[in-house]
Structure formats: structure tokens, C-alpha cells
C-alpha positions as a printed NumPy array, in Angstrom:
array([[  5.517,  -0.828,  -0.703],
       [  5.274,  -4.059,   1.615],
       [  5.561,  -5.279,   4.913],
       [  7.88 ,  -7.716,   4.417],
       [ 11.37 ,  -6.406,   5.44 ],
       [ 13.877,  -5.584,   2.389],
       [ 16.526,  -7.658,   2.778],
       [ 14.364, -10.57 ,   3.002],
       [ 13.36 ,  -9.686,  -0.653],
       [ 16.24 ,  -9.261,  -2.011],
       [ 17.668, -11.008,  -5.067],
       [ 21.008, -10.745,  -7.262],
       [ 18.669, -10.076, -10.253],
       [ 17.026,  -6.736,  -9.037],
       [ 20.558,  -5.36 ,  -7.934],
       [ 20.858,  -3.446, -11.298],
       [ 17.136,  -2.274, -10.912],
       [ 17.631,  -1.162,  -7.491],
       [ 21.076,   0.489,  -8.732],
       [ 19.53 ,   2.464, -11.769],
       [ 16.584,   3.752,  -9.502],
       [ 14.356,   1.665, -11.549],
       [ 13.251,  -0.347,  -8.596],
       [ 12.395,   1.344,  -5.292],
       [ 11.636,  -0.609,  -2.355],
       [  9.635,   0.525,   0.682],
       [  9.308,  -1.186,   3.692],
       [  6.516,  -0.248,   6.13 ],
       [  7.969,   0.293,   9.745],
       [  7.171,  -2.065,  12.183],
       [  6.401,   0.608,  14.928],
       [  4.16 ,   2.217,  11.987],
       [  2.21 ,  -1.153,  11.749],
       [  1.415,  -1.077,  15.717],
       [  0.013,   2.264,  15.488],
       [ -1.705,   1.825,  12.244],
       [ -5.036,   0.273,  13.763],
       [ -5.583,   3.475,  15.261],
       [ -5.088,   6.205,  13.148],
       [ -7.33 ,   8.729,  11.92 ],
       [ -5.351,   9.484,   8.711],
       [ -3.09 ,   6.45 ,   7.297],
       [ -2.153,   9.341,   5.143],
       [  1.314,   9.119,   6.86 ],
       [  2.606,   6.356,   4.811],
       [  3.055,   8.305,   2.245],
       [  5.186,  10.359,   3.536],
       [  8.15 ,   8.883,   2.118],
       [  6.532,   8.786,  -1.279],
       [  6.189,  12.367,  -1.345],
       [  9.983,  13.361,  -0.617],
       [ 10.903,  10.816,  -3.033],
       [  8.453,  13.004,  -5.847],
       [ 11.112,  15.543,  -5.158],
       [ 13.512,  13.468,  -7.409],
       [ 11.04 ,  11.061,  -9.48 ],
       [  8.37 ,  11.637, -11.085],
       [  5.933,   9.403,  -9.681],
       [  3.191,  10.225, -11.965],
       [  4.684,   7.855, -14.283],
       [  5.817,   4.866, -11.4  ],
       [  3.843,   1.93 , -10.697],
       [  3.206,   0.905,  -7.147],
       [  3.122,  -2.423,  -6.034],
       [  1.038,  -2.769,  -2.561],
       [  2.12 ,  -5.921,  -0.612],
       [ -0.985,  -6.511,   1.905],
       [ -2.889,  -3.205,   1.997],
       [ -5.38 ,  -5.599,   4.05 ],
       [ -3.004,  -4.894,   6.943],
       [ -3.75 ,  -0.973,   6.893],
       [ -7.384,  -1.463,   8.043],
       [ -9.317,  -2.738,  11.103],
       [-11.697,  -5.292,  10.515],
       [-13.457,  -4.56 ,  13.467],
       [-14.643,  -1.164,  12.883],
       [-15.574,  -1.584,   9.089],
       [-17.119,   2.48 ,   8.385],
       [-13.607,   3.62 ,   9.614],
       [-11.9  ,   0.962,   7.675],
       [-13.607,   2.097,   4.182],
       [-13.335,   5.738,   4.772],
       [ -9.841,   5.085,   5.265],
       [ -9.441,   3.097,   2.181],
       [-11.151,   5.843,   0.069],
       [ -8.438,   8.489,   1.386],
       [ -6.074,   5.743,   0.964],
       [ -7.402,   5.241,  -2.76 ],
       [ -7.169,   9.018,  -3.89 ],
       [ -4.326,   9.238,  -2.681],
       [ -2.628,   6.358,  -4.783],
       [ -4.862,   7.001,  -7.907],
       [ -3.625,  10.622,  -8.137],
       [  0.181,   9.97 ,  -7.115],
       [  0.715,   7.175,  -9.547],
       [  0.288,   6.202, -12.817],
       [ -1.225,   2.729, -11.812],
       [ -1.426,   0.666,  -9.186],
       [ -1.639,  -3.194,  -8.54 ],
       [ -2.593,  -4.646,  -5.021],
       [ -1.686,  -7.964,  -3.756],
       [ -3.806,  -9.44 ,  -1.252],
       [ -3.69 , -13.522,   0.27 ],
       [ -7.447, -14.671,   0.893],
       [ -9.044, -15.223,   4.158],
       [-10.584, -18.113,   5.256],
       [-12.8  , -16.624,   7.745],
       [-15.974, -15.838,   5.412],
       [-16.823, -12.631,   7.459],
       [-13.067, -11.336,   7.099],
       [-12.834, -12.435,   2.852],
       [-16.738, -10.119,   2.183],
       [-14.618,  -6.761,   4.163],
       [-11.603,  -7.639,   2.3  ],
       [-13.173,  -7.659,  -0.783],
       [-15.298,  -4.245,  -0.35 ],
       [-11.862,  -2.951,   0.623],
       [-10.086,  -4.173,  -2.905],
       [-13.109,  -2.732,  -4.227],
       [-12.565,   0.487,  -2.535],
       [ -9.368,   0.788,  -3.418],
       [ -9.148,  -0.289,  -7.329],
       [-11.536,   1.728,  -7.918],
       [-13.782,   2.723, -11.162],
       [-10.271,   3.299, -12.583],
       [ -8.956,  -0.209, -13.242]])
């Protein structure tokens, strides 16, 4: 699940991947990202996910979040982390693990709420 878009991703070696269903790509909307800042429930994203449970069994995929730090306003932290708990559940009891890649802030206010927010969302089950 990422941000970036697909075909900008792409590579001759995960064509057979992508071909046997092994690989599934998911690329966040851009008009999704706009509105993301103020939503109530980010619970929307995985919208997709479910109607793909409909033909895999997710309970045994791995997700790979590209940039979860994106989902989440930095200027209204309590939002932000109640979010991120939904957000967490969610993940935790659709898949059978999950890894989250973040880059680091500079900014030493914006690196201590992305941390609590990796914290958030790995969890006490990593």
C-alpha cells in the first residue's frame, strides 16, 4: 500500500509476482490524500482491501505500508493517535503481519509525533 504511483514502481522482476497474484500493489488515490487530513475515520482505505478478502485470504498476506506518516495530521496530535489506533486494529486483525516504512524528519517536534505514531501502530504485537 503506498503513495507512490504504480507504474513508477514497477520492475521486469516483479512481473511474474504481480502475474501469479503473489504481489498486489495498491496505490493510495491522490484525491484520497487531499481529503485524508480531515477525516473522521481513515477507515476508508481499506476499502479495497476488503473486496480483495473476497478472493485472498488476507489473514495470511503481509502488508507493506509506504509512508503511513502521511495518513495523520501533525497538527492536531489526539486526533492523529486515535486515528492510528483504529488504523492499527484494523491492520493487526486483517493481516498476518505488517511492516511500516517511514523516512525521518528533521524537524525534532515532527520525528517525537512520528515516533508515538510507529509506536501506535506496531503495536505490543511486533
Amino acid at each position: 500500500l503506498s503513495w507512490l504511483r504504480g507504474k513508477d514502481i514497477y520492475r521486469e522482476k516483479y512481473a511474474n509476482y504481480i502475474n501469479n497474484e503473489k504481489l498486489i500493489y495498491l496505490e493510495i488515490k491522490s484525491s484520497l490524500i487531499t481529503k485524508i487530513p480531515y477525516l473522521s475515520d481513515i477507515s476508508p482505505i481499506f476499502f479495497d482491501l476488503q473486496q480483495l478478502a473476497d478472493n485472498i485470504d488476507l489473514s495470511k498476506a503481509k502488508l507493506i505500508f509506504d509512508e503511513p506518516r502521511g495518513l495523520f495530521d501533525y497538527n492536531n496530535s489526539e486526533r492523529s493517535i486515535s486515528g492510528t489506533i483504529n488504523l492499527s486494529k484494523i491492520i493487526h486483525t486483517t493481516f498476518k503481519k505488517a511492516a511500516f516504512f517511514n523516512t525521518r524528519f528533521h524537524d525534532p517536534k515532527k520525528l517525537t509525533f512520528l515516533l508515538k505514531i510507529t509506536k501506535t501502530l506496531i503495536g505490543n504485537t511486533f
